[in-house]
Structures are given as structure tokens and as C-alpha cells.
mmCIF file of the N, C-alpha and C atoms, coordinates in Angstrom:
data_MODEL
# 
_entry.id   MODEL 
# 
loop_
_atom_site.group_PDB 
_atom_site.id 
_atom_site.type_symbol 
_atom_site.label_atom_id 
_atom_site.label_alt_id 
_atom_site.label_comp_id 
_atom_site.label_asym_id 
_atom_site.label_entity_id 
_atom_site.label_seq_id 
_atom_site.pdbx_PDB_ins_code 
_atom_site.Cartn_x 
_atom_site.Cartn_y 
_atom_site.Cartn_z 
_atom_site.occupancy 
_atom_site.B_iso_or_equiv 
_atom_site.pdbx_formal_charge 
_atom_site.auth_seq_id 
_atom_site.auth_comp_id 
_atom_site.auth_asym_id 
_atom_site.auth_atom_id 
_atom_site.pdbx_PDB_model_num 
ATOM 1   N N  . UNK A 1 1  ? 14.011 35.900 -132.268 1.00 0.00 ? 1  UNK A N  1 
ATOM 2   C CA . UNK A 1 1  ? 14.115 37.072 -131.423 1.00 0.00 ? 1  UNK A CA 1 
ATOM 3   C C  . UNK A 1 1  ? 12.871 37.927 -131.665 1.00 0.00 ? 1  UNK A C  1 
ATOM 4   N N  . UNK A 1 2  ? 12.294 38.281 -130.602 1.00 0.00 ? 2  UNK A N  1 
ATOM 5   C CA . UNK A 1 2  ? 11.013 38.931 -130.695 1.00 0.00 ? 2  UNK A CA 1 
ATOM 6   C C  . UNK A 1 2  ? 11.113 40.098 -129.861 1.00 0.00 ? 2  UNK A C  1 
ATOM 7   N N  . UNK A 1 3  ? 10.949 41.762 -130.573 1.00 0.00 ? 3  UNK A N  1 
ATOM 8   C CA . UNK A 1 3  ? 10.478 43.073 -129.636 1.00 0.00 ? 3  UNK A CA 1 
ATOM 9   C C  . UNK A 1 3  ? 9.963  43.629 -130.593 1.00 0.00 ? 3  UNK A C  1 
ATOM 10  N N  . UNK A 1 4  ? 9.325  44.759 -130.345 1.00 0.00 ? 4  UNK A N  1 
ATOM 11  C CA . UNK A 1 4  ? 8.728  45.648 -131.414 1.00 0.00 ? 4  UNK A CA 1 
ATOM 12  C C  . UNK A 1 4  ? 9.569  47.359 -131.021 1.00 0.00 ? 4  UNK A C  1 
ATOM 13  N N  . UNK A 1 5  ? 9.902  47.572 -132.387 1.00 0.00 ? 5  UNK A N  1 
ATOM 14  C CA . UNK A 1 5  ? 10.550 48.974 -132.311 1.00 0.00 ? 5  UNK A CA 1 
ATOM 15  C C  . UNK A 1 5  ? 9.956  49.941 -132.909 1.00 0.00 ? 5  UNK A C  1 
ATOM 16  N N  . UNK A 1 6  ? 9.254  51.095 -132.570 1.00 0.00 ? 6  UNK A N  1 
ATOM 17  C CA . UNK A 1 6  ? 8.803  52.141 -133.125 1.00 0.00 ? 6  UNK A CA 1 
ATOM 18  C C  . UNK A 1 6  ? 9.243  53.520 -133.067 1.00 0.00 ? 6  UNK A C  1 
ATOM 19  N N  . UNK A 1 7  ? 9.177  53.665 -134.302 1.00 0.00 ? 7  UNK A N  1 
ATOM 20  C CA . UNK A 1 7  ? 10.111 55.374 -134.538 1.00 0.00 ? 7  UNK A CA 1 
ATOM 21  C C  . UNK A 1 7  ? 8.653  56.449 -135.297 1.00 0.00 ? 7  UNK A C  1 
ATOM 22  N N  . UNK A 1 8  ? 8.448  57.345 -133.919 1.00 0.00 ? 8  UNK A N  1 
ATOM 23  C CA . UNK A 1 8  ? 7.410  58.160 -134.239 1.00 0.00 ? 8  UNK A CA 1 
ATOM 24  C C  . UNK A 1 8  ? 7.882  58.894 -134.905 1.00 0.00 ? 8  UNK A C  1 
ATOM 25  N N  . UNK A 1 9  ? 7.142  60.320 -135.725 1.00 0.00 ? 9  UNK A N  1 
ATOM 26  C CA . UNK A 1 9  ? 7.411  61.508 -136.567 1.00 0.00 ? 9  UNK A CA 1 
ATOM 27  C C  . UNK A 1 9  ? 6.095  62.293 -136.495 1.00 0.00 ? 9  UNK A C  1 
ATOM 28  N N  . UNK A 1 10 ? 6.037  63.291 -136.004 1.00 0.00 ? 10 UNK A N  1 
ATOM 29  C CA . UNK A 1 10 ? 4.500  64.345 -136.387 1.00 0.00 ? 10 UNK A CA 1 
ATOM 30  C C  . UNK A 1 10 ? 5.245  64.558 -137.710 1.00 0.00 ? 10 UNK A C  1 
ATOM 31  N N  . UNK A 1 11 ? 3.524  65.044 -138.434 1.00 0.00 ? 11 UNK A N  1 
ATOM 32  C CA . UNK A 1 11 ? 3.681  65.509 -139.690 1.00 0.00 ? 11 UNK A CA 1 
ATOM 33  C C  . UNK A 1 11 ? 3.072  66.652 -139.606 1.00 0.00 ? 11 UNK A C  1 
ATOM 34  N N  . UNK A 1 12 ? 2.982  67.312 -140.841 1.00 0.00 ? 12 UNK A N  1 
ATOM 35  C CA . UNK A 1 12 ? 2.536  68.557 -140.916 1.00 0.00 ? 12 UNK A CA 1 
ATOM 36  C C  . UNK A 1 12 ? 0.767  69.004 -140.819 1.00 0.00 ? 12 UNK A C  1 
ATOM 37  N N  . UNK A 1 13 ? 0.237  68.065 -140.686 1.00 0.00 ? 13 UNK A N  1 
ATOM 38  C CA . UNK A 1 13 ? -1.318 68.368 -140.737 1.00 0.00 ? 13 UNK A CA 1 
ATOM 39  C C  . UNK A 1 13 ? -1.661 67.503 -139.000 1.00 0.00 ? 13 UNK A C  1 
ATOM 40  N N  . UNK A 1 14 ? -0.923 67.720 -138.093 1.00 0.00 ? 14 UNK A N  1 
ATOM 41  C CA . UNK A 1 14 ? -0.889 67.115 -136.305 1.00 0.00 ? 14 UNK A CA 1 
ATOM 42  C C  . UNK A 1 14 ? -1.233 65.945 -136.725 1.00 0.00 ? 14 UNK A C  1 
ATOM 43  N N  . UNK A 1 15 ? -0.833 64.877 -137.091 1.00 0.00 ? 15 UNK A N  1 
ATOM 44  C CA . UNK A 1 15 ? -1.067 63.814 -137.220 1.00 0.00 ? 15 UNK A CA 1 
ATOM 45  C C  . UNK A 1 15 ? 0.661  63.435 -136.753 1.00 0.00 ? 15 UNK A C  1 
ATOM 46  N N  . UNK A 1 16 ? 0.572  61.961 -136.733 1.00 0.00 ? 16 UNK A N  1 
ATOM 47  C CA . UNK A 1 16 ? 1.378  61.384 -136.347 1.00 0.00 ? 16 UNK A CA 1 
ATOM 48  C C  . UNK A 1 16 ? 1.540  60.014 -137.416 1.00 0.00 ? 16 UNK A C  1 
ATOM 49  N N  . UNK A 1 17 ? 3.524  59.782 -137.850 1.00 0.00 ? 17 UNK A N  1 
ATOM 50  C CA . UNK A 1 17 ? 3.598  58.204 -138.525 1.00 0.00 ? 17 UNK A CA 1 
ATOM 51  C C  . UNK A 1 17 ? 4.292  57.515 -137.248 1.00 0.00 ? 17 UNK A C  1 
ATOM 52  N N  . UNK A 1 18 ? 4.157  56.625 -137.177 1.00 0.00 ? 18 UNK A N  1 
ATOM 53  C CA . UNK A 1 18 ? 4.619  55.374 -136.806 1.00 0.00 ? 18 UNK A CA 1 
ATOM 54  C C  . UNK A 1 18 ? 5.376  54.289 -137.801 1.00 0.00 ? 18 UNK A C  1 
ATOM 55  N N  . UNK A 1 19 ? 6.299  54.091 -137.622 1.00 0.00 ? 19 UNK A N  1 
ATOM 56  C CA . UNK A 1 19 ? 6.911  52.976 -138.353 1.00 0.00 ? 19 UNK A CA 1 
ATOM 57  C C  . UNK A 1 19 ? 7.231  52.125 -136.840 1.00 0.00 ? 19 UNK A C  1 
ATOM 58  N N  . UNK A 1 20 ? 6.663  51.107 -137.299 1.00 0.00 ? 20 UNK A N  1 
ATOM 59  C CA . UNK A 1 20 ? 6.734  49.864 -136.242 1.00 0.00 ? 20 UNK A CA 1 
ATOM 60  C C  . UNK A 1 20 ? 7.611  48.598 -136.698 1.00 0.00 ? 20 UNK A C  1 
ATOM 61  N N  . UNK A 1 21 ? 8.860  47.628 -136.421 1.00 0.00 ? 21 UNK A N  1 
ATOM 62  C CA . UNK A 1 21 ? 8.762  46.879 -136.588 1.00 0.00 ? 21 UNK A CA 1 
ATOM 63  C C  . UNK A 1 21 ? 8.839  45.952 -135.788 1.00 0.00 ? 21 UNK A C  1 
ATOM 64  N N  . UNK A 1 22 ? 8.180  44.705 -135.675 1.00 0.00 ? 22 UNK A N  1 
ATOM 65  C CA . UNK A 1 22 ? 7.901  43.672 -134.782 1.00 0.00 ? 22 UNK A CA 1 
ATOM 66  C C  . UNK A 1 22 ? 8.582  42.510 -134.819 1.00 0.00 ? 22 UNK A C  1 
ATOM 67  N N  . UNK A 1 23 ? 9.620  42.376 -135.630 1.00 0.00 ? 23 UNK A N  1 
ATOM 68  C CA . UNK A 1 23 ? 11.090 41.691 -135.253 1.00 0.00 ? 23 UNK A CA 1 
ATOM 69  C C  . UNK A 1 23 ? 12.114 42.011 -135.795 1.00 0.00 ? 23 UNK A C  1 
ATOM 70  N N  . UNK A 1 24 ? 13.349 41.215 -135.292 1.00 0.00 ? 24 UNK A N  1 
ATOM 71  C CA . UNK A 1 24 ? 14.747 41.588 -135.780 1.00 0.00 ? 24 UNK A CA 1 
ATOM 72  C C  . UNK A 1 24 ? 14.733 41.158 -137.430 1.00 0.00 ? 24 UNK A C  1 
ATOM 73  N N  . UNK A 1 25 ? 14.953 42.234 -138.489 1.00 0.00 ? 25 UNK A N  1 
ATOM 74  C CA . UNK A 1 25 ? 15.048 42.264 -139.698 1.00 0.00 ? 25 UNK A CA 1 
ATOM 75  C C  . UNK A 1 25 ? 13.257 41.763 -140.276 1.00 0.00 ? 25 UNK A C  1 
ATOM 76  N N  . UNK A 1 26 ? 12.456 41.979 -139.638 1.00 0.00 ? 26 UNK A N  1 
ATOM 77  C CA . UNK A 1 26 ? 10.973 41.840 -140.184 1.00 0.00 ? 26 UNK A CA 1 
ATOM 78  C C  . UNK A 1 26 ? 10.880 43.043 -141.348 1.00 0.00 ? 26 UNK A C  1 
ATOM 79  N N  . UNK A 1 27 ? 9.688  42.966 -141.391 1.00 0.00 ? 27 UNK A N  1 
ATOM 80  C CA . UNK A 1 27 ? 8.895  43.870 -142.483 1.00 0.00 ? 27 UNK A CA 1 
ATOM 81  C C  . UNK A 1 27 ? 8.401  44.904 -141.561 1.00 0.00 ? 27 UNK A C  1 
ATOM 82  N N  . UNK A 1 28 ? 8.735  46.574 -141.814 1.00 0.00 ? 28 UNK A N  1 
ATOM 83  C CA . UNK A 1 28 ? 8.433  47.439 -141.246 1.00 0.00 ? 28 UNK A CA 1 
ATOM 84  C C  . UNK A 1 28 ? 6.783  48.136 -141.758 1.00 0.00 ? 28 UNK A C  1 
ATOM 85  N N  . UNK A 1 29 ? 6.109  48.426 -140.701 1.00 0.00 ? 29 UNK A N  1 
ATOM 86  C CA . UNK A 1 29 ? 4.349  48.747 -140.899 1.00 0.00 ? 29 UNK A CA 1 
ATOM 87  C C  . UNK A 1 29 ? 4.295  50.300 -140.674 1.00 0.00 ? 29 UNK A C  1 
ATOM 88  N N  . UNK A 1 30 ? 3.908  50.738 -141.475 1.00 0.00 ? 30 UNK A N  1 
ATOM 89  C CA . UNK A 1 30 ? 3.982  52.566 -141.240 1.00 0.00 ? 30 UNK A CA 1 
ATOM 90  C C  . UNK A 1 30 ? 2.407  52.714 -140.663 1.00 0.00 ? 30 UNK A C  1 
ATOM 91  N N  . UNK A 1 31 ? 2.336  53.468 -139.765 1.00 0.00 ? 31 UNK A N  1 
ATOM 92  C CA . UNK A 1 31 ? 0.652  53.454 -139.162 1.00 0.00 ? 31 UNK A CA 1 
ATOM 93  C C  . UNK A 1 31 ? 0.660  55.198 -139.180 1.00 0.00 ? 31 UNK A C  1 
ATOM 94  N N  . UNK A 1 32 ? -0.883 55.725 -139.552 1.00 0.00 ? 32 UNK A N  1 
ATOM 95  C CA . UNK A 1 32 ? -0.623 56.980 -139.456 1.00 0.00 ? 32 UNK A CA 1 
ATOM 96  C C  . UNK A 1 32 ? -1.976 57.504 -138.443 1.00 0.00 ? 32 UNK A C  1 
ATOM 97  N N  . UNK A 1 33 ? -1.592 58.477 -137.491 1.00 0.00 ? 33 UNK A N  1 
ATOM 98  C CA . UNK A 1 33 ? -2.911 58.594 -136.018 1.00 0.00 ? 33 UNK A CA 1 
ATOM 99  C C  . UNK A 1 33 ? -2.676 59.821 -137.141 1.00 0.00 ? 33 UNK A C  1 
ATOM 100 N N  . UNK A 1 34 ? -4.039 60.609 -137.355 1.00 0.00 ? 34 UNK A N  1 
ATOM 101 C CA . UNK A 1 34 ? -4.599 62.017 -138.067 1.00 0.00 ? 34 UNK A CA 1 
ATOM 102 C C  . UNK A 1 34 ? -5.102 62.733 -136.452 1.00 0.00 ? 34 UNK A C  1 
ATOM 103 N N  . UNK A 1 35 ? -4.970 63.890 -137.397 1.00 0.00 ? 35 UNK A N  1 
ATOM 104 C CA . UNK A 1 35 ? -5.801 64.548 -136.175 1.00 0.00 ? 35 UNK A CA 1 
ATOM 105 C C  . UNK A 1 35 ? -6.810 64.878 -134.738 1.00 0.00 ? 35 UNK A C  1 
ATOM 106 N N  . UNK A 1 36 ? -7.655 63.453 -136.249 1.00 0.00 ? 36 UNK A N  1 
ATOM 107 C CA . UNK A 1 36 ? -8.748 63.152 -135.705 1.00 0.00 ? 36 UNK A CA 1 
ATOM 108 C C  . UNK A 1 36 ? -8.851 61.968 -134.749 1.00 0.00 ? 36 UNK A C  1 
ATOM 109 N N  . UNK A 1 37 ? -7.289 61.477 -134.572 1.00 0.00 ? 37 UNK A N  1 
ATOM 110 C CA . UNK A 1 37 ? -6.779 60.779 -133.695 1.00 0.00 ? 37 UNK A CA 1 
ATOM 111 C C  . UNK A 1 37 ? -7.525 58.983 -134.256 1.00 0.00 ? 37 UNK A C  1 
ATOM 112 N N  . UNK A 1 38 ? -7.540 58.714 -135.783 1.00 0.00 ? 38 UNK A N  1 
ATOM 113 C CA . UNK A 1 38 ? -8.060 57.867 -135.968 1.00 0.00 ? 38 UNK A CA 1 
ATOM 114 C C  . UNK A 1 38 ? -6.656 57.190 -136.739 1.00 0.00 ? 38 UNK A C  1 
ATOM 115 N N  . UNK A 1 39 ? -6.348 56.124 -136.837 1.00 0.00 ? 39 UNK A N  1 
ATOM 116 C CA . UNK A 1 39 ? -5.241 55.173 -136.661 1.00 0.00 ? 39 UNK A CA 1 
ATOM 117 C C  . UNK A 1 39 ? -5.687 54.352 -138.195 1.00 0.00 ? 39 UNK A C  1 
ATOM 118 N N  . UNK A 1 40 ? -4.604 54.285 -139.241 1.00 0.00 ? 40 UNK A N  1 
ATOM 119 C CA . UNK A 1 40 ? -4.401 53.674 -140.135 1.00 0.00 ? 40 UNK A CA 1 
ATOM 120 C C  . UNK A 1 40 ? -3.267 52.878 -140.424 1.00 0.00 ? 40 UNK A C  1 
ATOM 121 N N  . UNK A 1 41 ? -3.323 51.795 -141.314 1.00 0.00 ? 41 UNK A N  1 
ATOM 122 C CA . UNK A 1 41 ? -1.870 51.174 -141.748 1.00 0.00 ? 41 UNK A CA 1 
ATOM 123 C C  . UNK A 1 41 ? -2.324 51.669 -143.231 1.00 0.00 ? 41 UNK A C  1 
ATOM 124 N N  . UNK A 1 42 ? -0.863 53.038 -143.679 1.00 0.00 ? 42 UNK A N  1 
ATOM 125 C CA . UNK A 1 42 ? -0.657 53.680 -144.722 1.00 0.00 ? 42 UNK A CA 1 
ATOM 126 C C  . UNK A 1 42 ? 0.146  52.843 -145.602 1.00 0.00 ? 42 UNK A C  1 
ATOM 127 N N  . UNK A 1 43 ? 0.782  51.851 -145.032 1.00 0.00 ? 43 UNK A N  1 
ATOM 128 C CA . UNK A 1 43 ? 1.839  51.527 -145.786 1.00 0.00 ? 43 UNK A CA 1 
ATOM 129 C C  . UNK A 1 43 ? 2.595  50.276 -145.124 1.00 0.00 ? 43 UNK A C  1 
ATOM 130 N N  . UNK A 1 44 ? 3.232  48.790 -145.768 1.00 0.00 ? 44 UNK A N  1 
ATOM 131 C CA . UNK A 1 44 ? 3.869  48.027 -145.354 1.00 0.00 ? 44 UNK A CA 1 
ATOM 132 C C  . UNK A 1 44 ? 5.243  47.747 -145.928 1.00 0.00 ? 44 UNK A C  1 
ATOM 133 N N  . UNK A 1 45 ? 6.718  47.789 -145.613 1.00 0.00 ? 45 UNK A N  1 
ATOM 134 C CA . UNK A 1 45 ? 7.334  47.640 -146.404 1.00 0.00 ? 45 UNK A CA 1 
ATOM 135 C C  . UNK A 1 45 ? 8.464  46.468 -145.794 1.00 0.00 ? 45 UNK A C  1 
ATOM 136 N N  . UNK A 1 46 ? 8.538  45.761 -147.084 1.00 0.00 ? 46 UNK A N  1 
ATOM 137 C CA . UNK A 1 46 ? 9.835  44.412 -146.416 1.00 0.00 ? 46 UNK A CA 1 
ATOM 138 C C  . UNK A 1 46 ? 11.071 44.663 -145.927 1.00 0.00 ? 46 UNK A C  1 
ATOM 139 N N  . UNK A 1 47 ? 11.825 44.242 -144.834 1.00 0.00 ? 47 UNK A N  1 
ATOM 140 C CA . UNK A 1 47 ? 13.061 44.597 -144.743 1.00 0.00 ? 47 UNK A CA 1 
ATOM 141 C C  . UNK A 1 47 ? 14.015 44.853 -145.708 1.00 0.00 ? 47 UNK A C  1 
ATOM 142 N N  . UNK A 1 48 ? 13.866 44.198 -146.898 1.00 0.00 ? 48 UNK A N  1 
ATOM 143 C CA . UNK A 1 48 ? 14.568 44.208 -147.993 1.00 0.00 ? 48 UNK A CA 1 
ATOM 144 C C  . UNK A 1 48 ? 14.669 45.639 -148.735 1.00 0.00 ? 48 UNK A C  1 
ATOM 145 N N  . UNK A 1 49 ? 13.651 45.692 -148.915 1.00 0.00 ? 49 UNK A N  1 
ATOM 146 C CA . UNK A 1 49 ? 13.403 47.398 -149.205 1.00 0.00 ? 49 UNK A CA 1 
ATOM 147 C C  . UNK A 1 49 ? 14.085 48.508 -148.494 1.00 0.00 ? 49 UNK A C  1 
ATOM 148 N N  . UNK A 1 50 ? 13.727 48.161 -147.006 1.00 0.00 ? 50 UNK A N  1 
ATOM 149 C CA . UNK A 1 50 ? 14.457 49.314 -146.133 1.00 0.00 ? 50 UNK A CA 1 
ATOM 150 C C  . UNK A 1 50 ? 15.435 49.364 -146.093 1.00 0.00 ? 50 UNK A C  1 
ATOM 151 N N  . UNK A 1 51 ? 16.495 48.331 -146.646 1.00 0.00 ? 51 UNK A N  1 
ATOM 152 C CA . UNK A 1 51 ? 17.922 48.551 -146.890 1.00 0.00 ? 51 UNK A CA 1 
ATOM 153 C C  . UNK A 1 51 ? 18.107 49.280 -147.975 1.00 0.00 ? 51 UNK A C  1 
ATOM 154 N N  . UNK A 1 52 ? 17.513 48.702 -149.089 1.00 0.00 ? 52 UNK A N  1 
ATOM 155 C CA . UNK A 1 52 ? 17.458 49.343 -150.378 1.00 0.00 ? 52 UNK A CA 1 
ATOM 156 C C  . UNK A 1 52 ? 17.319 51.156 -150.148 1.00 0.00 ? 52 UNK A C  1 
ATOM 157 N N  . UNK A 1 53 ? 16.297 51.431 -149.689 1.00 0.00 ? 53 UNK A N  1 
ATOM 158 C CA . UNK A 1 53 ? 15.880 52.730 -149.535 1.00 0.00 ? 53 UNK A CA 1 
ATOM 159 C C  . UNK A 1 53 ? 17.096 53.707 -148.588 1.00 0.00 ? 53 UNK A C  1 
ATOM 160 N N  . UNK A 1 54 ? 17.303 53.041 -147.853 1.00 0.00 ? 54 UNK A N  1 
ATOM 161 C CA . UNK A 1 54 ? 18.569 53.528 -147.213 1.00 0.00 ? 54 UNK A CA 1 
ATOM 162 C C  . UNK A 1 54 ? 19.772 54.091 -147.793 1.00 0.00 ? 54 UNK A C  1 
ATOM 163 N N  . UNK A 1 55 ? 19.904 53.104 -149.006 1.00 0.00 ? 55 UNK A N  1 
ATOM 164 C CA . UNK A 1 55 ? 21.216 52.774 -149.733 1.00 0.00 ? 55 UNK A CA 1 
ATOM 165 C C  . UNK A 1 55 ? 21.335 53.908 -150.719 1.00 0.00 ? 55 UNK A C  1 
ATOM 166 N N  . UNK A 1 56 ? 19.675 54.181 -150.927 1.00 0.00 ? 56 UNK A N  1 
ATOM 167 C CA . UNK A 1 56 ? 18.962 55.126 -152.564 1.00 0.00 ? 56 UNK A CA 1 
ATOM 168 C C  . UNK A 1 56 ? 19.394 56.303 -151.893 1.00 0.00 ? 56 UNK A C  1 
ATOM 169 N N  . UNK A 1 57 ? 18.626 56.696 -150.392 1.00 0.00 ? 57 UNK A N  1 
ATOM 170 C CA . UNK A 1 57 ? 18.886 58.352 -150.082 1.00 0.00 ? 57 UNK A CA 1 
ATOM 171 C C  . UNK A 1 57 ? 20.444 58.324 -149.246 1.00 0.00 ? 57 UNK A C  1 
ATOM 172 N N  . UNK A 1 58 ? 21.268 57.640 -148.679 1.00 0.00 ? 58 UNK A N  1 
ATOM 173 C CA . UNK A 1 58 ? 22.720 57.543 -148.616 1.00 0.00 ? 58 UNK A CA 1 
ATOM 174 C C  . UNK A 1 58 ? 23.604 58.034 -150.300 1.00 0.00 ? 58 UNK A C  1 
ATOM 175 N N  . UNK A 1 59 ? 23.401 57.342 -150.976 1.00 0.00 ? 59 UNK A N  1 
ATOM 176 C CA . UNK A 1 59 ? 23.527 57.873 -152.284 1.00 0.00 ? 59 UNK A CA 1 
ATOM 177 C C  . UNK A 1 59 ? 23.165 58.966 -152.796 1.00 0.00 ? 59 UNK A C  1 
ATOM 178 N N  . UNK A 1 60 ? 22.276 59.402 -152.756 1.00 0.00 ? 60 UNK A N  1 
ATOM 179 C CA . UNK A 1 60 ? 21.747 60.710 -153.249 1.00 0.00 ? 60 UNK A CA 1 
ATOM 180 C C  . UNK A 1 60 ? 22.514 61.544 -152.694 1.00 0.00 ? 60 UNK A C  1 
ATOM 181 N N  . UNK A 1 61 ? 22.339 61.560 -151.186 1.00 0.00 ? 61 UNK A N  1 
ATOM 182 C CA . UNK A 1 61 ? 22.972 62.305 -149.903 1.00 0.00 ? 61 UNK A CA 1 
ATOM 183 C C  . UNK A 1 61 ? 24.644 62.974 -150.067 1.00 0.00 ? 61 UNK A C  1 
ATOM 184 N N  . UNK A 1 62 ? 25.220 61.737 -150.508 1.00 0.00 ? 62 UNK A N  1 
ATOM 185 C CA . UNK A 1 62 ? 26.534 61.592 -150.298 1.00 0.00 ? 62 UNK A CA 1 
ATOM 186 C C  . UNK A 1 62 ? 26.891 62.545 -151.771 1.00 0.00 ? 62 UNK A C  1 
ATOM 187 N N  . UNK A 1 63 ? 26.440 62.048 -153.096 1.00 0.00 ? 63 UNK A N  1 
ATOM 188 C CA . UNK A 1 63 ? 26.432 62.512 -154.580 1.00 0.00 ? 63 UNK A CA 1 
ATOM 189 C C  . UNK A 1 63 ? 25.981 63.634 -154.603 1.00 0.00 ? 63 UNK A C  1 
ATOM 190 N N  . UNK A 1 64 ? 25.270 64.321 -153.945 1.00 0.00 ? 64 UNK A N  1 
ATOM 191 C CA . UNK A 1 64 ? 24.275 65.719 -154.304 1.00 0.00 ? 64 UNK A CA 1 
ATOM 192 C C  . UNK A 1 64 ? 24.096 65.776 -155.211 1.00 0.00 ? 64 UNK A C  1 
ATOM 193 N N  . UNK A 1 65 ? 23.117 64.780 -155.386 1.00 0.00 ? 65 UNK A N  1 
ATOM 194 C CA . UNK A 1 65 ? 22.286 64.147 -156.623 1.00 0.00 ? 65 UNK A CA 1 
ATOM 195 C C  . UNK A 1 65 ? 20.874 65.137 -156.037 1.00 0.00 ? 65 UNK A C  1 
ATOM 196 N N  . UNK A 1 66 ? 20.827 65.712 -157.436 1.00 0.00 ? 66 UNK A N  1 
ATOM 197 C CA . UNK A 1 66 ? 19.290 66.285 -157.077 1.00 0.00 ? 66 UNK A CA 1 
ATOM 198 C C  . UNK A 1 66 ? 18.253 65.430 -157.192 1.00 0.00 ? 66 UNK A C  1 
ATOM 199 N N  . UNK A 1 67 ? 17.296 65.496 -156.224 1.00 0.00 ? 67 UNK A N  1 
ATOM 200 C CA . UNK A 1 67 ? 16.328 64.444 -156.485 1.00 0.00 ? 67 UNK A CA 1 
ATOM 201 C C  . UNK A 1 67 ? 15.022 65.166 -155.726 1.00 0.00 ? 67 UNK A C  1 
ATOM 202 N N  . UNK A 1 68 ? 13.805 65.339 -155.961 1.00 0.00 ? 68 UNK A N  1 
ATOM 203 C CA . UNK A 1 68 ? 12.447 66.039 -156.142 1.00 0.00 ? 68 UNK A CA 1 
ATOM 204 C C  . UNK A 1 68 ? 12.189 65.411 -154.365 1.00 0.00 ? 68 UNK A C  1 
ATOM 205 N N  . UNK A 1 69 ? 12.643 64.445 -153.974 1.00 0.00 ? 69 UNK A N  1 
ATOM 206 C CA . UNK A 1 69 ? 12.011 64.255 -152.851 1.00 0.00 ? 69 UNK A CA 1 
ATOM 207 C C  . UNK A 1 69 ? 13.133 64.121 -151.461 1.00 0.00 ? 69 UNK A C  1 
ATOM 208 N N  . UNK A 1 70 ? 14.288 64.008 -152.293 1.00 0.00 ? 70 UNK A N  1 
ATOM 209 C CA . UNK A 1 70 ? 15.412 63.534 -150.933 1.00 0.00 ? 70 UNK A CA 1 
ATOM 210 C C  . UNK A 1 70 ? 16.136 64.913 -150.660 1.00 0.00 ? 70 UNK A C  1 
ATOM 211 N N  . UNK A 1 71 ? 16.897 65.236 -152.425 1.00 0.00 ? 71 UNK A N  1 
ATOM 212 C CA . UNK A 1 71 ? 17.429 66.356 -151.796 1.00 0.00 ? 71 UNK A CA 1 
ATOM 213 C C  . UNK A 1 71 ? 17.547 67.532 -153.205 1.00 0.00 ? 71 UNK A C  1 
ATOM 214 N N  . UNK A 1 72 ? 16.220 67.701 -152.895 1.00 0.00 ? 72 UNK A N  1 
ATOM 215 C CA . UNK A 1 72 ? 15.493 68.944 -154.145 1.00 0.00 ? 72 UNK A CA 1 
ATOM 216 C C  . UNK A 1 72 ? 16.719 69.803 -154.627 1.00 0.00 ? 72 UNK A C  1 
ATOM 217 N N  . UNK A 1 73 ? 17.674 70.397 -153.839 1.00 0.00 ? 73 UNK A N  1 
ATOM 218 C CA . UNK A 1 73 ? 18.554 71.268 -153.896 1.00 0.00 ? 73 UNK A CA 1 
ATOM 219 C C  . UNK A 1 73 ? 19.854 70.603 -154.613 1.00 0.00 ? 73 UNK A C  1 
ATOM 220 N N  . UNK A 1 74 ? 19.773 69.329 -154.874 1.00 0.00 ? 74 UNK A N  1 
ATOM 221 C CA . UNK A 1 74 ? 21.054 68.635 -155.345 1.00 0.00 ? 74 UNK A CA 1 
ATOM 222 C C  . UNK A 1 74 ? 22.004 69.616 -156.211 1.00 0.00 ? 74 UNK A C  1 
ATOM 223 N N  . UNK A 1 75 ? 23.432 69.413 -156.418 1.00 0.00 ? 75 UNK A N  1 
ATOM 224 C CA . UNK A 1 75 ? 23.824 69.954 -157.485 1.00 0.00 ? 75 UNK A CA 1 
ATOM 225 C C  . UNK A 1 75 ? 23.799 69.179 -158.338 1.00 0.00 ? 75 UNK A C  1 
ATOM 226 N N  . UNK A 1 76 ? 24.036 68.127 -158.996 1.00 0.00 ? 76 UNK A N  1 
ATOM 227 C CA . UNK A 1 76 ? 24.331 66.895 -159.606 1.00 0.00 ? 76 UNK A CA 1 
ATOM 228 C C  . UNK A 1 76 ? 23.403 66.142 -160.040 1.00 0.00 ? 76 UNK A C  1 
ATOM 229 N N  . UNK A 1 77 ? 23.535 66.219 -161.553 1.00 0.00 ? 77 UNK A N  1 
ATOM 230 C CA . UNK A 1 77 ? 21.876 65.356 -162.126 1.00 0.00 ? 77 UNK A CA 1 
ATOM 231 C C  . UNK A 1 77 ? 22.476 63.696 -162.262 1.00 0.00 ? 77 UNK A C  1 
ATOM 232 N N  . UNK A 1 78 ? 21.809 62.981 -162.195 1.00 0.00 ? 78 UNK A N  1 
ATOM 233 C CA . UNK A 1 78 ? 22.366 61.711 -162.408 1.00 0.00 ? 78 UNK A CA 1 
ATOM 234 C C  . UNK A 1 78 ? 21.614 61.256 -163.698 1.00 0.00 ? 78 UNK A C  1 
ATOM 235 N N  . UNK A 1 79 ? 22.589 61.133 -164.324 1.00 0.00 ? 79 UNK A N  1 
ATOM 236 C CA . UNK A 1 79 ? 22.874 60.176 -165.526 1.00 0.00 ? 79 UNK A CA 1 
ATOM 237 C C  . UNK A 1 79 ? 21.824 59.184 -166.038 1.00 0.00 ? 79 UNK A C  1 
# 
């Protein structure tokens, strides 16, 4: 099965991420357009991961687990 799915995001300096992926359960490609409207691949990550990562801030989320990047405000230190 072959399409490509991309989920844009501006960031804070007018730039733009892209997470692209180019098949069903592939490896997702983060691309980042800057300001200067010049186009990078910042980052590649395996499907495997993106479940994982899902699973990490679902957890955090759910626990109000404080954590420096998901959810700074947590109540709950983890162990």
C-alpha cells in the first residue's frame, strides 16, 4: 500500500515541520522549511519508535507525571 501522509506544524521562529510518512506503518521523515524558506530533513524516525513515543507521552499524560518536555507542570514524579 502506497500514499504519503503529512502533518504540518509552524513553529515559533515562522518556520514550518513536516512529518511525512510515505507508507502504511513506514518510517516517519520530519522536514523543517525556516524562514528563509530553505527545506531540511531534521530528523528520521522508525515506525517502531512512533508507537513507542506515543505510548511515553499517553503515559505521562494520563499519570501527571512531570516531565521537562511533555508535561512540565506534572504533579507526580516517577519513580
Amino acid at each position: 500500500m502506497r500514499s504519503t501522509n503529512t502533518l504540518s506544524f509552524k513553529t515559533n521562529n515562522n518556520g514550518l515541520l513536516n512529518w511525512v510518512q510515505n507508507e502504511f506503518d513506514g518510517t516517519v521523515h520530519i522536514n523543517e522549511i525556516g524562514s528563509d524558506k530553505k527545506y531540511k530533513n531534521i530528523a528520521t524516525i522508525p515506525n517502531g519508535d512512533m508507537v513507542m513515543l506515543f505510548d511515553l507521552y499517553q503515559y505521562i499524560k494520563e499519570n501527571d507525571i512531570q516531565n521537562d518536555f511533555i508535561n512540565p507542570a506534572g504533579k507526580n514524579k516517577e519513580i
